[in-house]
C-alpha positions as CSV (number, residue, x, y, z in Angstrom):
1,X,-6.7,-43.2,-27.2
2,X,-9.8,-40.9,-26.4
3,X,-9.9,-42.7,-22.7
4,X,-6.2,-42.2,-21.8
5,X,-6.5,-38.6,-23.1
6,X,-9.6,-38.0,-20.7
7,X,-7.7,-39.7,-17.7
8,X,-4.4,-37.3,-18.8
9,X,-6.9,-34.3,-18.6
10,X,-8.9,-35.0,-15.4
11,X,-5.8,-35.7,-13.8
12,X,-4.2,-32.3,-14.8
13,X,-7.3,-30.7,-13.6
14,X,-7.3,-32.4,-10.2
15,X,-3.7,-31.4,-9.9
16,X,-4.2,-28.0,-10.7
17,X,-7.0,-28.0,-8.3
18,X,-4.9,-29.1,-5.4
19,X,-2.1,-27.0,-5.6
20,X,-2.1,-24.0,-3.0
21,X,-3.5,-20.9,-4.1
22,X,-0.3,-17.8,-4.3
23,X,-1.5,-16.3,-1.2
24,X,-1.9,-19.0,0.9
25,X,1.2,-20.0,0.1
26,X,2.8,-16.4,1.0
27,X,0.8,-16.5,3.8
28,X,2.4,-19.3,5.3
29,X,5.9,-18.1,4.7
30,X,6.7,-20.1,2.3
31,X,7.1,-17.1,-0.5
32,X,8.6,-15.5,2.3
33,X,10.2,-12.5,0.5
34,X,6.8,-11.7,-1.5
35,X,5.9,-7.5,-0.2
36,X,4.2,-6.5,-2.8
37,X,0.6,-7.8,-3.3
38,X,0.4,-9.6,0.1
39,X,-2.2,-8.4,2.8
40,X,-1.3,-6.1,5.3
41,X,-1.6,-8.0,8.2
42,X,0.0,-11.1,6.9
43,X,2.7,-8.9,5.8
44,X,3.4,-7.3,9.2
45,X,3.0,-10.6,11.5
46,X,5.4,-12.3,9.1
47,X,7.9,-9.2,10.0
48,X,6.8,-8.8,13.8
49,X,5.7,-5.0,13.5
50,X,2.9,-3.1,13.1
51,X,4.2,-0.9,9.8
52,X,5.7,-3.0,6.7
53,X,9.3,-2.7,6.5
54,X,8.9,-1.6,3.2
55,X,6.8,1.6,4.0
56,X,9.5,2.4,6.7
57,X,12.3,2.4,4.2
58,X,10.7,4.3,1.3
59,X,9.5,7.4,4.2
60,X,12.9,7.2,5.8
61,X,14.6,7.3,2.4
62,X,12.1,9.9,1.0
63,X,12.6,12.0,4.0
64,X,16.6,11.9,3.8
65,X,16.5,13.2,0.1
66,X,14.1,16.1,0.9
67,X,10.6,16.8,0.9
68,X,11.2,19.9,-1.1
69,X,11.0,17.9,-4.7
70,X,8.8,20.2,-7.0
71,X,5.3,17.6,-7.2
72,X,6.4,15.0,-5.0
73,X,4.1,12.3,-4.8
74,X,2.1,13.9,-8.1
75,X,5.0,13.7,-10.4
76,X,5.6,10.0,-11.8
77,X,9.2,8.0,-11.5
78,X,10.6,6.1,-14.1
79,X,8.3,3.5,-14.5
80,X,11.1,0.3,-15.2
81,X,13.5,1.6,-12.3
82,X,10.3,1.4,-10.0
83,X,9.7,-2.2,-11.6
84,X,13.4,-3.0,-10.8
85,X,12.6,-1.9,-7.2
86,X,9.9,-3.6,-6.7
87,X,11.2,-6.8,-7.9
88,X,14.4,-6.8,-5.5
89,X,12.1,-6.4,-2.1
90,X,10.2,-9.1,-3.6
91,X,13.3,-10.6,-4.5
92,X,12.0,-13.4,-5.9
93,X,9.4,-14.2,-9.4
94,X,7.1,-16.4,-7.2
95,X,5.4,-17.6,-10.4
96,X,6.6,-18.1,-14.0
97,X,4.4,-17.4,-17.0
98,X,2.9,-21.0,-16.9
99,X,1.7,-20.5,-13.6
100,X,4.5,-22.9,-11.7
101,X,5.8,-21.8,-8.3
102,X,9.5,-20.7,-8.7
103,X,11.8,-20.6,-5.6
104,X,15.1,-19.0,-5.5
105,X,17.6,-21.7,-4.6
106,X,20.4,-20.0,-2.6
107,X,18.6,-16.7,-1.0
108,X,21.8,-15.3,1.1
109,X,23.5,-14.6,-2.8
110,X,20.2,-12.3,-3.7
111,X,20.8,-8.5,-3.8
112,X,19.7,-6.8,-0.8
113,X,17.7,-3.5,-1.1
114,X,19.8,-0.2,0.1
115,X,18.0,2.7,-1.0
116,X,20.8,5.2,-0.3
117,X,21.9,3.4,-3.4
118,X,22.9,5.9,-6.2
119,X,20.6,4.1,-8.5
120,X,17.4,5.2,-6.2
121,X,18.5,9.0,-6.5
122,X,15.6,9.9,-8.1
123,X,13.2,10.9,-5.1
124,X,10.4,10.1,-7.6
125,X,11.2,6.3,-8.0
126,X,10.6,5.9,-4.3
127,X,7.5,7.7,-3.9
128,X,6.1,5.5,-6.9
129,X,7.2,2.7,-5.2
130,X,5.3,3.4,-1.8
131,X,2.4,4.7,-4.3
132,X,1.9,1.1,-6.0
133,X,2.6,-1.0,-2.8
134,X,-0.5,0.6,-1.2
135,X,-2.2,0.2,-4.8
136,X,-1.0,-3.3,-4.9
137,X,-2.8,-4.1,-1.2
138,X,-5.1,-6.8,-1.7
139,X,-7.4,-4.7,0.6
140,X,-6.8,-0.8,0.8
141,X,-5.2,0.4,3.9
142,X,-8.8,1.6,4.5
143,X,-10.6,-1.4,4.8
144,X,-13.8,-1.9,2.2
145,X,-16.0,-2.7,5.3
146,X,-15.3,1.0,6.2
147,X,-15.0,2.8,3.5
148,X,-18.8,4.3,3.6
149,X,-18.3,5.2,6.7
150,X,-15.4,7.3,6.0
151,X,-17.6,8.8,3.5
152,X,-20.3,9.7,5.4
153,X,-18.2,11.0,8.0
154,X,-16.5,13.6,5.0
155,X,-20.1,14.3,4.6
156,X,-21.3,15.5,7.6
157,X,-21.8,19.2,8.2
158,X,-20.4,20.0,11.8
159,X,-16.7,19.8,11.8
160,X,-16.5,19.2,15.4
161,X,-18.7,15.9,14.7
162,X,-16.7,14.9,11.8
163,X,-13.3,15.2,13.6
164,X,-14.9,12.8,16.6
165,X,-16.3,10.5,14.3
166,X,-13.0,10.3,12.4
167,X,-11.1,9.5,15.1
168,X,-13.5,6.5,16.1
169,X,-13.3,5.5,12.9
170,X,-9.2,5.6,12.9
171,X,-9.3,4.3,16.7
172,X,-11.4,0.7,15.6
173,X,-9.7,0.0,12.5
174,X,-6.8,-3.4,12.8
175,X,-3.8,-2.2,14.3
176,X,-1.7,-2.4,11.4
177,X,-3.9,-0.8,9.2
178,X,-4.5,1.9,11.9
179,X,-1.0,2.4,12.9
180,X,0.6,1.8,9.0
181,X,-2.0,5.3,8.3
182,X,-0.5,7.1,11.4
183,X,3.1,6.9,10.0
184,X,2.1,7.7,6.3
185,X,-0.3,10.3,7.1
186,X,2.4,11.8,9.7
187,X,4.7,11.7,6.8
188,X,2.5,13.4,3.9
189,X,1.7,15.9,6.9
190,X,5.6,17.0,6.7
191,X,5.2,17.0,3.0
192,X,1.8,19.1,2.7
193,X,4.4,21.5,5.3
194,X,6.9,22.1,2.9
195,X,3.6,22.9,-0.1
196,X,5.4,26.6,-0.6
197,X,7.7,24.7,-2.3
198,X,7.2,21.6,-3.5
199,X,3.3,22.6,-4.3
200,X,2.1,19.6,-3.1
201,X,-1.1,21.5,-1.4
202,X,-3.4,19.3,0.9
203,X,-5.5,19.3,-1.7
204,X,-2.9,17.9,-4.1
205,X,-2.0,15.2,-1.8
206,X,-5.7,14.2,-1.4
207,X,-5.9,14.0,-5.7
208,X,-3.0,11.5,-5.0
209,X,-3.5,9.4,-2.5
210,X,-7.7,9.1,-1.7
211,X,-7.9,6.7,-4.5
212,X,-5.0,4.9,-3.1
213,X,-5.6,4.3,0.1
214,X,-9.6,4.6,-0.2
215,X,-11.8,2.7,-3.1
216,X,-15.0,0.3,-3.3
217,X,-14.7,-3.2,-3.5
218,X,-16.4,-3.6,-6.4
219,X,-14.5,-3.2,-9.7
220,X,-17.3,-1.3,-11.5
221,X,-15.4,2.5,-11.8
222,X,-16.1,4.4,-9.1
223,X,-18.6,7.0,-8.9
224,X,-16.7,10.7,-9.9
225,X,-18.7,11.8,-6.3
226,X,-17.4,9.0,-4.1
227,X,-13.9,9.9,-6.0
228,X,-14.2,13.6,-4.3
229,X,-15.1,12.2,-0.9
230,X,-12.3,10.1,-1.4
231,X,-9.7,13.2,-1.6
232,X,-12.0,14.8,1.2
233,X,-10.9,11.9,3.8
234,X,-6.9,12.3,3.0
235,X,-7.6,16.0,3.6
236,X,-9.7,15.8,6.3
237,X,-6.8,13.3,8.2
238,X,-4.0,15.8,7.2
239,X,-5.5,19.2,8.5
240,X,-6.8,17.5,11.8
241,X,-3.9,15.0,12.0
242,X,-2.9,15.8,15.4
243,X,-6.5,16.4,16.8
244,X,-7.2,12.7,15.1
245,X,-4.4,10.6,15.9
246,X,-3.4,12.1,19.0
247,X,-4.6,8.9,20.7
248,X,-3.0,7.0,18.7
249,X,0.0,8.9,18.8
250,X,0.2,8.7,22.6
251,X,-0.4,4.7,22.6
């Protein structure tokens, strides 16, 4: 009894062992619809871009509504009509609670995403959504190998110097990365326009979105100085956008 329950276990464990991790599996397509949570540059090779689809959507739909939303981007959405979003570009629970791989058997019936969709009216829904996809990024948009460069660049005490070095830094990262930062950053640039009214100040933008697209690997909390710098580098991109991603721009 003892033997065949030690054969039953080992078995399980070899089994468990062998099956594919998630993102290998999403990697190779076959958790096709999975957006949230998969890396960058899986995520825009699978689509055949250089920005996700996703990001696209939410800007375009963000941008239709009005930039003039009092704390956009600051103020939170409604955290289970986010959920709901998220779950219908994902379309699909790609594992259950006991860890088993779940695929949706006829995908043309799933519901599609249409964000002019009265349901999405609230402007604040969408910009949490764009908020926890780049959260939910594997890697940040800013790559960890980067990241004290970026900091060091925030540091340094001629602007001239740090607007060169920033756009060398901008200029080597992967294309998606580097091109999925021109179109956000061009976006919260319209935003941080329109501050007179919707107070979103540079500054107010950098609280928001330096820990998003900036943090350290490691999961110890992040030191409350690097956490400035972080804020710094959103603000440095936005006030020198066009001096920093004019290259890019013109690519």
């Amino acid at each position: 009894e003892r033997a065949y329950k030690k054969r039953v276990k080992s078995r399980l464990r070899r089994f468990i062992a062998k099956r594919p991790p998630l993102r290998s599996l999403q990697e190779k397509g076959l958790i096709r619809d999975q957006v949230f949570g998969c890396r960058l540059e899986a995520l825009c090779q699978r689509e055949g871009g250089t920005v996700p689809r996703f990001v696209q959507q939410c800007v375009e739909a963000v941008e239709q509504k009005g930039l003039d939303a009092d704390g956009i981007y600051r103020v939170s959405g409604n955290l289970a009509v986010i959920q709901k979003l998220r779950f219908i570009v994902d379309r699909e629970r790609a594992v259950t609670s006991d860890g088993r791989y779940v695929f949706p058997e006829q995908r043309h019936q799933e519901e599609k995403l249409h964000l002019s969709d009265p349901q999405w009216d609230d402007v604040h829904v969408l910009t949490g959504a764009l908020k926890l996809f780049f959260r939910e990024l594997p890697e940040p948009l800013v790559p960890y190998s980067v990241f004290d460069d970026f900091i060091a660049t925030v540091k340094l005490p001629d602007p001239k110097e740090k607007v060169s070095k920033m756009k060398e830094l901008i200029q080597s990262l992967p294309q998606p990365n580097r091109e999925t930062l021109h179109y956000l950053l061009k976006h919260l640039h319209k935003v941080m326009e329109q501050s007179d009214v919707n107070r979103m100040t540079t500054q107010n933008i950098g609280i928001v979105f330096g820990p998003t697209l900036l943090r350290l690997e490691r999961d110890a909390a992040s030191l409350v100085e690097d956490m400035v710098y972080q804020n710094q580098v959103v603000e440095l991109l936005l006030i020198e956008f066009s001096n920093i991603f004019e290259a890019s721009a013109a690519e």
